[in-house]
Structures are given as structure tokens and as C-alpha cells.
TORKOL-4160 file (C-alpha; in steps of 0.2 Angstrom, whole numbers, padded with zeros to 4 digits, m for minus):
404
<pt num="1" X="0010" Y="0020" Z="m0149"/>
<pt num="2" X="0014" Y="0019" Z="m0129"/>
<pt num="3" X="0020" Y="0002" Z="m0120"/>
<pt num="4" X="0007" Y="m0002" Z="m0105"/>
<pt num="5" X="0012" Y="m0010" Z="m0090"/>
<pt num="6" X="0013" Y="m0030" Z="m0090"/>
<pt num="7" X="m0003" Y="m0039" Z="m0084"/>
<pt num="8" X="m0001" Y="m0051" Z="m0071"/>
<pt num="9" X="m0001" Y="m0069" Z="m0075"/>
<pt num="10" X="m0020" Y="m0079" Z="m0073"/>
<pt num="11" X="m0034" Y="m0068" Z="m0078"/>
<pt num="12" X="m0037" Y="m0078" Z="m0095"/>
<pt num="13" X="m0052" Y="m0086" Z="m0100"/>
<pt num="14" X="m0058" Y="m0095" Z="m0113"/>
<pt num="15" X="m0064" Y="m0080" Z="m0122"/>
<pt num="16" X="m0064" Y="m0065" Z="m0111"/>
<pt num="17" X="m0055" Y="m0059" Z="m0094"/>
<pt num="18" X="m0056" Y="m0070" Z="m0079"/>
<pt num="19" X="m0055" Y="m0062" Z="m0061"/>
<pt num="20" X="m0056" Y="m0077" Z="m0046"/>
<pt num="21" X="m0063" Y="m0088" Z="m0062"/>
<pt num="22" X="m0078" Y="m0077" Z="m0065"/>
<pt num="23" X="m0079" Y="m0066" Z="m0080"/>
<pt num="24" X="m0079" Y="m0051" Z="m0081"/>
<pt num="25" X="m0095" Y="m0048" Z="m0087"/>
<pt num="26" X="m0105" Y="m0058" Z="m0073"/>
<pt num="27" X="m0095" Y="m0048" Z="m0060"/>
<pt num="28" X="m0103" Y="m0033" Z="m0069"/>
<pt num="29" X="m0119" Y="m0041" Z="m0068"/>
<pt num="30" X="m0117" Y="m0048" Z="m0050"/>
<pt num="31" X="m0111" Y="m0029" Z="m0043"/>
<pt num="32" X="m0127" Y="m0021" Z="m0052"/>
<pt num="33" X="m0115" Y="m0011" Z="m0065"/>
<pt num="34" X="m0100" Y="m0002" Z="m0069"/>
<pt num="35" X="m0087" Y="0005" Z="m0064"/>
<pt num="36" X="m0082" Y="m0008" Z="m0053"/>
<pt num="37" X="m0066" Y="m0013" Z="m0043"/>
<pt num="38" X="m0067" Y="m0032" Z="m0040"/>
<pt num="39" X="m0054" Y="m0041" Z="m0029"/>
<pt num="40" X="m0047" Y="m0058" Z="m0029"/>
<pt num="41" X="m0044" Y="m0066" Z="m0011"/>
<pt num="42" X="m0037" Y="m0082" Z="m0017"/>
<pt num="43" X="m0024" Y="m0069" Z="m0026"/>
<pt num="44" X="m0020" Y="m0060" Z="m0008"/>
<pt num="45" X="m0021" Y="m0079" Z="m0001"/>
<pt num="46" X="m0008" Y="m0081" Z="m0014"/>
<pt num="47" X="0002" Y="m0066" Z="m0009"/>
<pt num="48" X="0002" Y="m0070" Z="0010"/>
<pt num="49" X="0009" Y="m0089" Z="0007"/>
<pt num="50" X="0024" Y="m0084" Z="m0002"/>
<pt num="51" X="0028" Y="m0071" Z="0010"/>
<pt num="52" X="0027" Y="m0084" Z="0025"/>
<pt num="53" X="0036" Y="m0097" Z="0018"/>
<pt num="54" X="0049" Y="m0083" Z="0012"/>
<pt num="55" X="0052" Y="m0075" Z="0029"/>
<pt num="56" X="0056" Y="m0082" Z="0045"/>
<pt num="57" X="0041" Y="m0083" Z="0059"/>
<pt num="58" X="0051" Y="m0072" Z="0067"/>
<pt num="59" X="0045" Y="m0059" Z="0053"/>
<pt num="60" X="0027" Y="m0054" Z="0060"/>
<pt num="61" X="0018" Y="m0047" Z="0044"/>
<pt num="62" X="0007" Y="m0033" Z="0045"/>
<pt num="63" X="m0007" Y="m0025" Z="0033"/>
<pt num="64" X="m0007" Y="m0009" Z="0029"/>
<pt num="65" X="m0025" Y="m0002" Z="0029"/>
<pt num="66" X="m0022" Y="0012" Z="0019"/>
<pt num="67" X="m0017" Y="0003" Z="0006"/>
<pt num="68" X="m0036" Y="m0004" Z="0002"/>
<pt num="69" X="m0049" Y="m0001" Z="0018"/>
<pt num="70" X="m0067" Y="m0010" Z="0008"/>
<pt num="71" X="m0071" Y="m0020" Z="0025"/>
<pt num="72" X="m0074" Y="m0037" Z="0014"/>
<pt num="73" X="m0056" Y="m0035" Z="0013"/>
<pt num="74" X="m0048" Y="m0030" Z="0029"/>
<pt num="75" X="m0060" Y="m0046" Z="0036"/>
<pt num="76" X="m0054" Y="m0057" Z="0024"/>
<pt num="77" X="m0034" Y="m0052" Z="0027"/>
<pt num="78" X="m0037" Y="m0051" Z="0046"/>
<pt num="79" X="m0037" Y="m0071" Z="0045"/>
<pt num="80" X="m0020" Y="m0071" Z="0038"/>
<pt num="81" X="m0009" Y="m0056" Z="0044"/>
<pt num="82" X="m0004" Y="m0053" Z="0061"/>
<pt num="83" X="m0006" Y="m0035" Z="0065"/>
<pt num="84" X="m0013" Y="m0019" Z="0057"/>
<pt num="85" X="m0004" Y="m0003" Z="0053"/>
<pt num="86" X="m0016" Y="0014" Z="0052"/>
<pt num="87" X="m0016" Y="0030" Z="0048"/>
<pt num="88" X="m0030" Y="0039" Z="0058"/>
<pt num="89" X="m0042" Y="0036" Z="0070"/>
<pt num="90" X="m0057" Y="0029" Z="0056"/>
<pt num="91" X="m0045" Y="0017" Z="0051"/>
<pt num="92" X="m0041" Y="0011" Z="0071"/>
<pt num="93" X="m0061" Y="0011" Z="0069"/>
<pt num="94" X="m0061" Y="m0001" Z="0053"/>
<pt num="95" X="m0050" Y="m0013" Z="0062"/>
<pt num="96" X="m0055" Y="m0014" Z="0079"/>
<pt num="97" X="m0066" Y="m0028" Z="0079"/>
<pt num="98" X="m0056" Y="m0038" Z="0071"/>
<pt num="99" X="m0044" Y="m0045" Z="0086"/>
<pt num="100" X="m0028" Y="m0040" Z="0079"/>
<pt num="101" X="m0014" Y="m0030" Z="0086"/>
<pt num="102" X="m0013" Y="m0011" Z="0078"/>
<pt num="103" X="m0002" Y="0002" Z="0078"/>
<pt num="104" X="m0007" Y="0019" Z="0072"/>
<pt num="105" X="0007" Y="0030" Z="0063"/>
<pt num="106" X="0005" Y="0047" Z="0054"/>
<pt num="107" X="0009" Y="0065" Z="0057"/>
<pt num="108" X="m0004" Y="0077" Z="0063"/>
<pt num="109" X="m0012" Y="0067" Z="0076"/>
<pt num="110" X="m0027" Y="0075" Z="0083"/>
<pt num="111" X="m0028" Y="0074" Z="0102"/>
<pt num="112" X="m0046" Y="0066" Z="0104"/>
<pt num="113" X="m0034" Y="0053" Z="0091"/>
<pt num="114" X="m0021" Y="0051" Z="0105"/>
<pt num="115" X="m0034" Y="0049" Z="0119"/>
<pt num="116" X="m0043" Y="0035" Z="0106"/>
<pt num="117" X="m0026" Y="0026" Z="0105"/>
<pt num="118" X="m0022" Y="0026" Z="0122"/>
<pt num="119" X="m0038" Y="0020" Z="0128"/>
<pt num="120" X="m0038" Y="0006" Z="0116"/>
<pt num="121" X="m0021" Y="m0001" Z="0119"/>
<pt num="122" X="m0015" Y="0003" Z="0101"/>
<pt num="123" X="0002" Y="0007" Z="0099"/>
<pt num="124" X="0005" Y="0024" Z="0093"/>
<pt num="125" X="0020" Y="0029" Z="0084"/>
<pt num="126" X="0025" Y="0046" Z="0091"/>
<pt num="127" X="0031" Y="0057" Z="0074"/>
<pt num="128" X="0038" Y="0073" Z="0085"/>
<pt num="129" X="0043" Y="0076" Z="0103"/>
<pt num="130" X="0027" Y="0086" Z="0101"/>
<pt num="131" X="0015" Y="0071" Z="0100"/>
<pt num="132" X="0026" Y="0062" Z="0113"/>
<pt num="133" X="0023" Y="0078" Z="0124"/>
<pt num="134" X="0003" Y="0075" Z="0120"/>
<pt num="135" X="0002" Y="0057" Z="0120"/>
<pt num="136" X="0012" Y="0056" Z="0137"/>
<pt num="137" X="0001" Y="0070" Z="0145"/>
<pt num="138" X="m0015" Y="0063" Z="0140"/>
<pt num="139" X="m0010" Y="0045" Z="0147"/>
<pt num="140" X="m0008" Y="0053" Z="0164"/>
<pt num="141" X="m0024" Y="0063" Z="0161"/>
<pt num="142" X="m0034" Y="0047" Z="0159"/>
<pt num="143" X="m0023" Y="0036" Z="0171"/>
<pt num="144" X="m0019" Y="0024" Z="0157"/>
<pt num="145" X="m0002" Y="0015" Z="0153"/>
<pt num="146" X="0003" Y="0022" Z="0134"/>
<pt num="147" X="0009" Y="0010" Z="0122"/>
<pt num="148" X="0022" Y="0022" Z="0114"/>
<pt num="149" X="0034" Y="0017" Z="0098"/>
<pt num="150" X="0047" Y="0030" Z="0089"/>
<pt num="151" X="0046" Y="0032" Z="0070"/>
<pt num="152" X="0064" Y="0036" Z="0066"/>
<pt num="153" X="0068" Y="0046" Z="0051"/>
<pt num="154" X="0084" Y="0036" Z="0046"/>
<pt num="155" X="0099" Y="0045" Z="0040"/>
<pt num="156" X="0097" Y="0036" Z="0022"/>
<pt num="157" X="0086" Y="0032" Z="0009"/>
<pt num="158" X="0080" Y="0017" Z="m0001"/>
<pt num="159" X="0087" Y="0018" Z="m0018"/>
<pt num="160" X="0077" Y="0017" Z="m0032"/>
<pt num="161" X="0060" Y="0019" Z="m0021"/>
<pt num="162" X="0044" Y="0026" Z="m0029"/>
<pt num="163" X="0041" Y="0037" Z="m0013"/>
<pt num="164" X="0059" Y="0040" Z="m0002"/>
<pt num="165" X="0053" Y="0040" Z="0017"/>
<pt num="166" X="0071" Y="0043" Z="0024"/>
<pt num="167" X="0088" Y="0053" Z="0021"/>
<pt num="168" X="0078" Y="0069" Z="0022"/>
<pt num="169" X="0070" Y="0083" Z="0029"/>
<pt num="170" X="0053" Y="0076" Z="0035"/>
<pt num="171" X="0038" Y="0077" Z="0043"/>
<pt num="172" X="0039" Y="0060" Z="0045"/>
<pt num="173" X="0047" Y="0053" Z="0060"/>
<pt num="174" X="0060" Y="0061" Z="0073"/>
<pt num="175" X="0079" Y="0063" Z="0067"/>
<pt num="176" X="0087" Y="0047" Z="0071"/>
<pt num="177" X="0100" Y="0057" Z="0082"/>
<pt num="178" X="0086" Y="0064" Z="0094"/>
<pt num="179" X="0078" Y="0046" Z="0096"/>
<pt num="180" X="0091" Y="0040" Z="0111"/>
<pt num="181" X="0085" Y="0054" Z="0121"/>
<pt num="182" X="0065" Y="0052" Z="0118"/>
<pt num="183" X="0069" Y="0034" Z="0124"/>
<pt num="184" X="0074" Y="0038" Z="0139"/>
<pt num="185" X="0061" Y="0048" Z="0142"/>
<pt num="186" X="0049" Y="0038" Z="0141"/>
<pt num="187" X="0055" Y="0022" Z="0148"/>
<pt num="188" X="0056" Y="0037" Z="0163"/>
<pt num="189" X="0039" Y="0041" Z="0162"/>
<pt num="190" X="0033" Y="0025" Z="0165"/>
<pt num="191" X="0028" Y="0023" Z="0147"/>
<pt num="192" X="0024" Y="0005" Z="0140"/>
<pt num="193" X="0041" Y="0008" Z="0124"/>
<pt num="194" X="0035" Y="m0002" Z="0111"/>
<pt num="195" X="0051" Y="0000" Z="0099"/>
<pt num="196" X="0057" Y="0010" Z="0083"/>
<pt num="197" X="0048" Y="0011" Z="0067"/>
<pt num="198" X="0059" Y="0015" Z="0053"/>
<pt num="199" X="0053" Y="0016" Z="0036"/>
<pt num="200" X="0066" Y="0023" Z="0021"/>
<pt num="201" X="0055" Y="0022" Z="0007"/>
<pt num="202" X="0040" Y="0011" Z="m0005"/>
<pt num="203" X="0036" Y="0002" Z="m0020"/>
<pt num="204" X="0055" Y="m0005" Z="m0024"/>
<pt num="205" X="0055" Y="m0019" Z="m0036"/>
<pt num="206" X="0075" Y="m0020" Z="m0031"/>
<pt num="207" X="0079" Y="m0032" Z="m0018"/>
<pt num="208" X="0097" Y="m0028" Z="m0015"/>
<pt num="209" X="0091" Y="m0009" Z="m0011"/>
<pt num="210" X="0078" Y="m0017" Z="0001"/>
<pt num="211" X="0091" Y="m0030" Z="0009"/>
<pt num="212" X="0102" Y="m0015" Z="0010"/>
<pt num="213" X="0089" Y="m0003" Z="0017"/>
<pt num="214" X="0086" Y="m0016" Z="0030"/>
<pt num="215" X="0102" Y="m0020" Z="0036"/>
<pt num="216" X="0105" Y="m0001" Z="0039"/>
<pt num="217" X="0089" Y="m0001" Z="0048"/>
<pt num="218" X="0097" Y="m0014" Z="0059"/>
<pt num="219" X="0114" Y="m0006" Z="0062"/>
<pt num="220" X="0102" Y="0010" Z="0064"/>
<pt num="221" X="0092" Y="0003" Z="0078"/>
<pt num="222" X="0107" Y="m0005" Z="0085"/>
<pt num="223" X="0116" Y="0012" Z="0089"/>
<pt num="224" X="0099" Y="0018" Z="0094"/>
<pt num="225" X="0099" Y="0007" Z="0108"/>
<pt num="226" X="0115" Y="0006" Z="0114"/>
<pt num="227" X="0112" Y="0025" Z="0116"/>
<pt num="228" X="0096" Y="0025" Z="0124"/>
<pt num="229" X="0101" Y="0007" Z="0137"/>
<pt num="230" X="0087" Y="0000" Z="0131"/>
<pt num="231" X="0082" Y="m0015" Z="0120"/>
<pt num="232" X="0067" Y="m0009" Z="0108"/>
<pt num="233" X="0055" Y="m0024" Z="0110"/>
<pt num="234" X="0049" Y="m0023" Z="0091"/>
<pt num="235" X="0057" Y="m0015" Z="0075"/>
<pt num="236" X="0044" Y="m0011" Z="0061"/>
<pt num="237" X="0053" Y="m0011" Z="0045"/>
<pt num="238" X="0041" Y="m0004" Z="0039"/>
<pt num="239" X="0036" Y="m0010" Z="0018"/>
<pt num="240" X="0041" Y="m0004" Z="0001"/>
<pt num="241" X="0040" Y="m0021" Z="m0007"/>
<pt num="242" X="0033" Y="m0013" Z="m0024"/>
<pt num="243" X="0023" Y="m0023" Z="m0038"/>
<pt num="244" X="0027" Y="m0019" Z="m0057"/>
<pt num="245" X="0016" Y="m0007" Z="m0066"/>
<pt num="246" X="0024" Y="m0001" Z="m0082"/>
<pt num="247" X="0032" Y="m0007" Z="m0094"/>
<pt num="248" X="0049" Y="m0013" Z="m0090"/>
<pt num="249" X="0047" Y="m0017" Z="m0072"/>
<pt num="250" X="0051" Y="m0033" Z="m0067"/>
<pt num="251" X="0042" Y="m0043" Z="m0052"/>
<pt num="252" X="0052" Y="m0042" Z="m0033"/>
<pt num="253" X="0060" Y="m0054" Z="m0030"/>
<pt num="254" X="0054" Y="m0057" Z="m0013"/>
<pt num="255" X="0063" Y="m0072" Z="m0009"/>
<pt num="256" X="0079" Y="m0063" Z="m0011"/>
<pt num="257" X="0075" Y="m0050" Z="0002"/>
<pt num="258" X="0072" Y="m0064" Z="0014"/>
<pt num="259" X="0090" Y="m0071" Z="0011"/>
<pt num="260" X="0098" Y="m0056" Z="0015"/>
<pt num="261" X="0085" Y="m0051" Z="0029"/>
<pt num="262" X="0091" Y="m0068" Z="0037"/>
<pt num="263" X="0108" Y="m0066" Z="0033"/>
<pt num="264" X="0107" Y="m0047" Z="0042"/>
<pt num="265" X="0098" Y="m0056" Z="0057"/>
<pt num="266" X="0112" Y="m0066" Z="0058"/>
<pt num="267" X="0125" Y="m0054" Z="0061"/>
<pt num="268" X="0114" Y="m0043" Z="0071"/>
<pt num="269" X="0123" Y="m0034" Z="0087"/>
<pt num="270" X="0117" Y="m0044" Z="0104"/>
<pt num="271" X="0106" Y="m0029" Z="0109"/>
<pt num="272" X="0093" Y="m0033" Z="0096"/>
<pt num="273" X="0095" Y="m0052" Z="0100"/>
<pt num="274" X="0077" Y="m0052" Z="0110"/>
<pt num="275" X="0069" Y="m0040" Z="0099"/>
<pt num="276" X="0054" Y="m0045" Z="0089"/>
<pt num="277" X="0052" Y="m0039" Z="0070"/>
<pt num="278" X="0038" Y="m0033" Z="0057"/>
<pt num="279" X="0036" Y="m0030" Z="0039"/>
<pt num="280" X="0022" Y="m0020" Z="0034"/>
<pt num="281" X="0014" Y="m0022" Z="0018"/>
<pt num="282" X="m0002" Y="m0017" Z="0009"/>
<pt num="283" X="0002" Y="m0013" Z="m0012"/>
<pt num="284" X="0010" Y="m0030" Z="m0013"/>
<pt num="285" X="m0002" Y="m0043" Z="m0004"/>
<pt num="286" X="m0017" Y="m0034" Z="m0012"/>
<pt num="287" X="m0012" Y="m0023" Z="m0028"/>
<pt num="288" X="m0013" Y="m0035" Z="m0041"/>
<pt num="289" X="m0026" Y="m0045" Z="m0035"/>
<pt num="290" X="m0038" Y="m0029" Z="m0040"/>
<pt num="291" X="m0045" Y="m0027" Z="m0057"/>
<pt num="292" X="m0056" Y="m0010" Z="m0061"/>
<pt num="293" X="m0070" Y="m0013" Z="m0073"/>
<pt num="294" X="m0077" Y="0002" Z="m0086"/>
<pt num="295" X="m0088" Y="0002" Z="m0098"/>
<pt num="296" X="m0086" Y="0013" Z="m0113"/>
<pt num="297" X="m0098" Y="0023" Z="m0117"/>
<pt num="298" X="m0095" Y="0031" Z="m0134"/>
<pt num="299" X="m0080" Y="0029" Z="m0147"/>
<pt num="300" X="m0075" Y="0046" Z="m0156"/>
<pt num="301" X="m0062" Y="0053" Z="m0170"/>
<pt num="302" X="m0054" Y="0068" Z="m0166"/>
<pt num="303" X="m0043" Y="0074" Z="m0177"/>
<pt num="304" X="m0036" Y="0058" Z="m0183"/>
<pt num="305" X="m0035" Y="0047" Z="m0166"/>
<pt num="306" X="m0046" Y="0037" Z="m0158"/>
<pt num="307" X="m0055" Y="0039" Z="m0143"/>
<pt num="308" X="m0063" Y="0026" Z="m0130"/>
<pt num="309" X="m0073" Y="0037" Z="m0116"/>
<pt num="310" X="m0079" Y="0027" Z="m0103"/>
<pt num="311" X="m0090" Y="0027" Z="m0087"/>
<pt num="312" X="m0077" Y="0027" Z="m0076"/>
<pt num="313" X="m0060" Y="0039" Z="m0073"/>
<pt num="314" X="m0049" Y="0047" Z="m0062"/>
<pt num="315" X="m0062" Y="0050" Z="m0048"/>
<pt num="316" X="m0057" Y="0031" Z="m0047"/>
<pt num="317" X="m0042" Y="0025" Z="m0049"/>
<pt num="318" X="m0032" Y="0042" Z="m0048"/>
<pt num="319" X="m0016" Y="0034" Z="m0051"/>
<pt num="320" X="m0019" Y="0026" Z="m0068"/>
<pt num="321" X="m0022" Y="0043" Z="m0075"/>
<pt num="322" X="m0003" Y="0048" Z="m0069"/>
<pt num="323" X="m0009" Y="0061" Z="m0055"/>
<pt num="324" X="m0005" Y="0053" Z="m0040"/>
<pt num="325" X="0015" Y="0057" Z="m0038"/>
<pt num="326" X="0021" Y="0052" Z="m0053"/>
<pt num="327" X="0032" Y="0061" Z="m0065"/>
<pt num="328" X="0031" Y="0055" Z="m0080"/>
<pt num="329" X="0015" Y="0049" Z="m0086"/>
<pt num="330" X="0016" Y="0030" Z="m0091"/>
<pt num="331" X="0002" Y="0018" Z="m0095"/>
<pt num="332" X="m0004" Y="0008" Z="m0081"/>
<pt num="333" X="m0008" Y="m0010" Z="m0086"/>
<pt num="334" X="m0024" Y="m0011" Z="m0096"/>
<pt num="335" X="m0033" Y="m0021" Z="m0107"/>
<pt num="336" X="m0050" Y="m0023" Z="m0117"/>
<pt num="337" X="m0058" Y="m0034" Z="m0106"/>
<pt num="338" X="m0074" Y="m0041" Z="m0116"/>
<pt num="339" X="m0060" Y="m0046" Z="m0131"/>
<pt num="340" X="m0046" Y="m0050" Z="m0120"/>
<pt num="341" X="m0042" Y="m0066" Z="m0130"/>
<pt num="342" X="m0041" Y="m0054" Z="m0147"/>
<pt num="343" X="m0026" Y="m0049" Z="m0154"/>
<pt num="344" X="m0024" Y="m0028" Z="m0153"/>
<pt num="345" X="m0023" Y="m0021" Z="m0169"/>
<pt num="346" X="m0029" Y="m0003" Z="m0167"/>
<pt num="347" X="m0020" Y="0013" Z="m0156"/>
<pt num="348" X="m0031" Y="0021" Z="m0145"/>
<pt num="349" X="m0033" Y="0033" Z="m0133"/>
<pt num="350" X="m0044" Y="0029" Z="m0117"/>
<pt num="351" X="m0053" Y="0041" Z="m0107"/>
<pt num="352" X="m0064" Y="0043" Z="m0093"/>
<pt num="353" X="m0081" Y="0054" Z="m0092"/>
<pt num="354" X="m0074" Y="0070" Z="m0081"/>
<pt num="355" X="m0072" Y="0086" Z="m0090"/>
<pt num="356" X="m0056" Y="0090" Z="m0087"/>
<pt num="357" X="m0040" Y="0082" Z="m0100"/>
<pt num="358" X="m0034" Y="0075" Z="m0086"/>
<pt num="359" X="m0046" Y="0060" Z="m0083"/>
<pt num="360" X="m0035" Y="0049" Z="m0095"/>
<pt num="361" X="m0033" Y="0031" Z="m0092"/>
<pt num="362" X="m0025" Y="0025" Z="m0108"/>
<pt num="363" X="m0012" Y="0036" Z="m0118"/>
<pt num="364" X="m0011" Y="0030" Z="m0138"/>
<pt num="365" X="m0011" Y="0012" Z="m0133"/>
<pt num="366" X="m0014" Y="m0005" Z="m0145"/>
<pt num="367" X="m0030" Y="m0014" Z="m0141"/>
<pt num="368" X="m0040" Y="m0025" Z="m0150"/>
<pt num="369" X="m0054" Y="m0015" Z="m0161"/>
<pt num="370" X="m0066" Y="m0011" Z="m0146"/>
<pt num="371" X="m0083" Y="m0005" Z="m0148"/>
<pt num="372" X="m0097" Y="0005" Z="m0136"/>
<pt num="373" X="m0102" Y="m0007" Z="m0123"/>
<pt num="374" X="m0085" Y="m0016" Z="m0122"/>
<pt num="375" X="m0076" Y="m0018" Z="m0103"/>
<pt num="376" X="m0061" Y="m0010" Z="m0102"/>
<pt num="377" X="m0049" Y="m0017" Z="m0087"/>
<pt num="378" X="m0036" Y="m0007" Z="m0078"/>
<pt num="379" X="m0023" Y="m0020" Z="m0069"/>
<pt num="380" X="m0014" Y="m0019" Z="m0054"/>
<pt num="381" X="m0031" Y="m0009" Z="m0046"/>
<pt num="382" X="m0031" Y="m0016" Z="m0029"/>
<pt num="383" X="m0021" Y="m0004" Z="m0019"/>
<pt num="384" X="m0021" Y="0015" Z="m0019"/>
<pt num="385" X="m0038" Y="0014" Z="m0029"/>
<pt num="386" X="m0055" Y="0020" Z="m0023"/>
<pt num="387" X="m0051" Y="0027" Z="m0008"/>
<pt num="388" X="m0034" Y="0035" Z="m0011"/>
<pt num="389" X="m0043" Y="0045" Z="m0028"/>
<pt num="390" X="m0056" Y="0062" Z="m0028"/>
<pt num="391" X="m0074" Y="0051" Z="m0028"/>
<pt num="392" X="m0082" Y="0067" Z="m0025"/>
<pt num="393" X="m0076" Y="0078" Z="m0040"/>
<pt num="394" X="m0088" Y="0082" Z="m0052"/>
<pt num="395" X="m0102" Y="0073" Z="m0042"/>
<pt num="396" X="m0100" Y="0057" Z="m0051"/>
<pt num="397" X="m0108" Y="0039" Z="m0046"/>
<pt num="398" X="m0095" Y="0032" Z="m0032"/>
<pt num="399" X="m0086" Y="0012" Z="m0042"/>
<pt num="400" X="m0093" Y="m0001" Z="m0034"/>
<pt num="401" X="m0083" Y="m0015" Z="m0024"/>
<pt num="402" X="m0084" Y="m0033" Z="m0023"/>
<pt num="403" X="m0073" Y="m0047" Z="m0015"/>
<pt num="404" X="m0071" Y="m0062" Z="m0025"/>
């Protein structure tokens, strides 16, 4: 038998799983079928309280789209966040209308991107003195003041990330040492400098290695701008506030970064005194607030162990099935949804429909003794879910989405 990762607290009803107080099977009936990925606001609501009443207001928070893009959502965030971080131009696209700030990060920007960016007064963050080079020329093409900001790729790392983003080799971001330089530059060139980016790593569920991570990002942008004689106007901390998905993790404690953020804002050098500062979440406003819903299809022996095949799979949610960076394979959070109340007493394995071994979404786990037509719910689905997993593979129906 292998552990799965904790299920987050209020999704129990009287007699099977509640998501937003619904069950789980009128959701499936509401969205026409399974698989489905059903989202909680008041959860995300939830998410964004604690976060402003943890931070102070001169913390701005922003979503990151890539995190979860369904347009329910983003309209539904947009009324509680203060800015939107992209990736590429679809996701400048998703957001537009939604009268919030954006700022478009990413390497590899295309120059009909650039040219989009600039003519919408988004903030792009320049990853080379390449894209600087491209973003500064097409500004002058088009006689239009670039808002310009610097990802830094920091000389350190954030201990204990899921993804390290800094103390590397990167494509990400321009060395911190080179940064001074490309300041000046564009300060010289009449470009509207927006500030430093620096982002060292994600999903952390330490907040003495986030407190730690940002008081070097302080220090960092401090020697930065005393290089460069500038102020940078904004700091973008970036996120890498993780939730728990396997067994052991523990919660963030959010709270606890905000101390020590405070604490760092405190003793912060007098060049950074006027400068503004963001966070950047997605995974933790929105992850646990999205539960994916499968149905299985047909229960099978094979060689001694059982197996629960369902409608659903990796084409879906990707990283339950442990291919989307991690590893060591470990059960996400999972549960049979339609006997959620039951005790488990049998170990099984749970697959999805796609020939290939591995479309697995439960390895040898304890649920209670589940039957064709049962729901089977995968935690922790709202971030990195549908659109970060292969829809297209094998030509399978696309999950359905709802907002709660």
C-alpha cells in the first residue's frame, strides 16, 4: 500500500464529496458528464483573504495565468487580485479586458509579442539583452514609450523549491551582475524601467527558505540599484508559495513569511524606500480549490491487484500521473468520491483510459470497495491541470470545467 497526499480540509458531506456545497454527482450532472475539473471560488475567495490580511498593502498581489487560464476563473480572480502575470501573448489576450495591470514574462518572445506588449502598455519583462535589443527597437519603430522590467537571475536559489528558478545556468532572466548595465541603458533610451523581477524558485511549503529567499532578493535589488543610480519602481518577488500534495507535506505557513517579509522591509537599504512590491501567485490562491471528477469505467484483476480504469487520465491532469517534473512518483491526493464517507478497506490501483502504462492516477492505494460507475476525485486539481497536460493525445474527449 502507497500513502496519498492529504485532502484538504471541507469537502465532506453528509454522504458523498461536497465541492462549494454541491455533490459531486449533481456537478456531474450540471456539467453534462465526466471527467470534469470543478472549481471552488469561495475557496480562492478564501485563499486571497488570508493573504491580504497576512501582508501588508504595500504587498500588491498578482495572479498568475498560467497557473489555471478557464475565463470563469480569471473573471472571477480579476475582482480580487491586483495585476496579472503572463506568459505569451494568448494569455495578454485572456486578460485584456479585464482592467487589470499585466506584466508578460517568459523567454522566447516573438516579436509580433513585443510589438503587442508595447502597444498595449504591458510591462514586459526583458529575459536577454536580446529581447531588450528587440523590445527597445520595435518601441522606436512604432513611436511608443516601452514599459520595460528586468528578470534577474539571482545568484541563489530557494531551498527546498519544487522547480529552482535561480543559482543557475538559465534561460530565465539575465545574470544579476549584467543587470546594472541594462538599467542604464534603458533609463538612456528613454524607456518607461519599470523595476526587477526576481524569482528563485516554486511550490515551497518552508517559509523560513521563502523569508530567506526574499530578504536576498532584497539585498540583491539593493546592490542592483546602487549600481545602476536608479530606484527600480517595483520588485516582483515573484511566487513559489507551494500547497501540500503528498503525504507528509505540511501546509505553508503563510503568515510566517509575511513576518519575516515585514521584518526584511524593515531594514531595507534607503534605495528601495520608494519602491513598490508584488507577489505573484497562482498554485496557491487556486490549486486546492479544484477537484477533478472521473468516473470508472470498468474494474479488472490482473494478476492479483486490482484495477479501477476510469474515463479520464493523464491527458488531464498530467501531474497526478507523476510526469510533469517529478522524480519520484507519489500519489497525489485522491479519493472515491461517490463513498467518500466509507471507510477504505481494499488496495487498488487507479488508471485512466490511454494506452500507454503511463496514464496512472492512483498507485496501490486504500479506498473504500469501489464499483463501475463510482466518482473518483483527484485533490489539489486546480492549478497546472487542464491546460498544463496533453488534451490532444490519443484524441480523447477534452474534461469539462465549471466554476462553483
Amino acid at each position: 500500500m502507497k500513502r496519498i497526499g492529504p485532502i484538504p480540509p471541507g469537502f465532506t458531506g453528509d454522504a458523498g464529496l461536497m465541492i462549494g456545497g454541491i455533490e459531486a454527482e449533481t456537478l456531474v450532472a450540471q456539467a453534462g458528464g465526466t471527467p470534469l475539473f470543478a472549481y471552488d471560488s469561495a475557496r480562492i475567495a478564501t485563499q486571497v483573504a488570508r493573504f491580504r490580511t497576512a501582508f501588508s498593502a504595500e504587498v500588491a498581489l498578482h495572479y498568475a495565468v498560467k497557473a489555471n487560464p478557464y475565463a470563469p476563473l480569471l473573471t472571477h480572480v480579476a475582482k480580487m487580485v491586483d495585476g496579472f502575470d503572463v506568459a505569451s501573448a494568448a494569455e495578454v489576450a485572456q486578460v485584456a479586458g479585464l482592467g487589470l495591470p499585466i506584466t508578460f514574462a517568459g523567454p522566447g518572445k516573438r516579436d509580433s509579442e513585443l510589438e503587442a506588449g508595447v502597444r498595449a502598455g504591458v510591462t514586459l519583462n526583458l529575459e536577454s539583452e536580446a529581447e531588450a535589443d528587440r523590445a527597445l527597437s520595435i518601441a522606436s519603430r512604432i513611436a511608443v514609450t516601452p514599459k520595460l522590467a528586468i528578470r534577474v537571475n539571482p545568484p541563489f536559489g530557494l531551498k527546498g523549491a519544487g522547480m529552482k528558478m535561480g543559482g543557475l545556468a538559465s534561460p530565465f532572466g539575465i545574470d544579476h551582475d549584467r543587470v546594472p548595465a541594462l538599467v542604464r541603458r534603458l533609463l538612456g533610451e528613454g524607456a518607461d524601467w519599470r523595476g526587477l523581477h526576481i524569482y528563485a524558485g516554486s511550490q515551497s511549503l518552508a517559509a523560513e527558505a521563502l523569508v530567506d529567499a526574499q530578504r536576498a532578493t532584497l539585498a540583491l535589488a539593493a546592490e542592483i540599484a546602487d549600481q545602476a543610480g536608479a530606484t527600480p519602481p517595483e520588485i516582483n518577488f515573484g511566487g513559489g508559495f507551494g500547497i501540500p500534495y503528498f503525504h507528509g507535506d505540511r501546509s505553508l505557513d503563510v503568515e510566517a513569511v509575511a513576518r519575516g517579509l515585514a521584518q526584511s522591509f524593515e531594514a531595507r537599504p534607503q534605495i528601495l524606500r520608494e519602491t513598490r512590491f508584488a507577489i505573484e501567485l497562482g498554485r496557491w490562491l487556486v490549486g486546492e480549490a479544484g477537484v477533478y471528477l472521473t468516473r470508472v469505467v470498468d474494474r479488472k484483476i490482473s494478476r492479483g491487484r486490482t484495477f479501477l480504469v476510469t474515463d479520464g487520465g493523464l491527458h488531464h491532469m498530467l501531474a497526478a500521473s507523476g510526469n510533469f517534473g517529478q522524480l519520484l512518483r507519489r500519489n497525489y491526493p485522491l479519493a472515491n468520491a461517490t463513498r467518500f464517507v466509507e471507510e477504505s478497506c481494499e488496495e487498488v490501483t487507479v488508471t485512466g483510459c490511454l494506452c500507454t502504462p503511463l496514464d496512472l492516477l492512483g498507485d496501490e492505494v486504500m479506498l473504500p470497495r469501489t464499483q463501475i460507475g463510482d466518482l473518483i476525485a483527484i485533490f489539489c486539481a486546480g492549478a497546472y491541470g487542464a491546460s498544463a497536460s496533453p488534451a490532444a493525445f490519443l484524441g480523447q474527449p477534452h474534461a469539462r470545467e465549471m466554476m462553483i
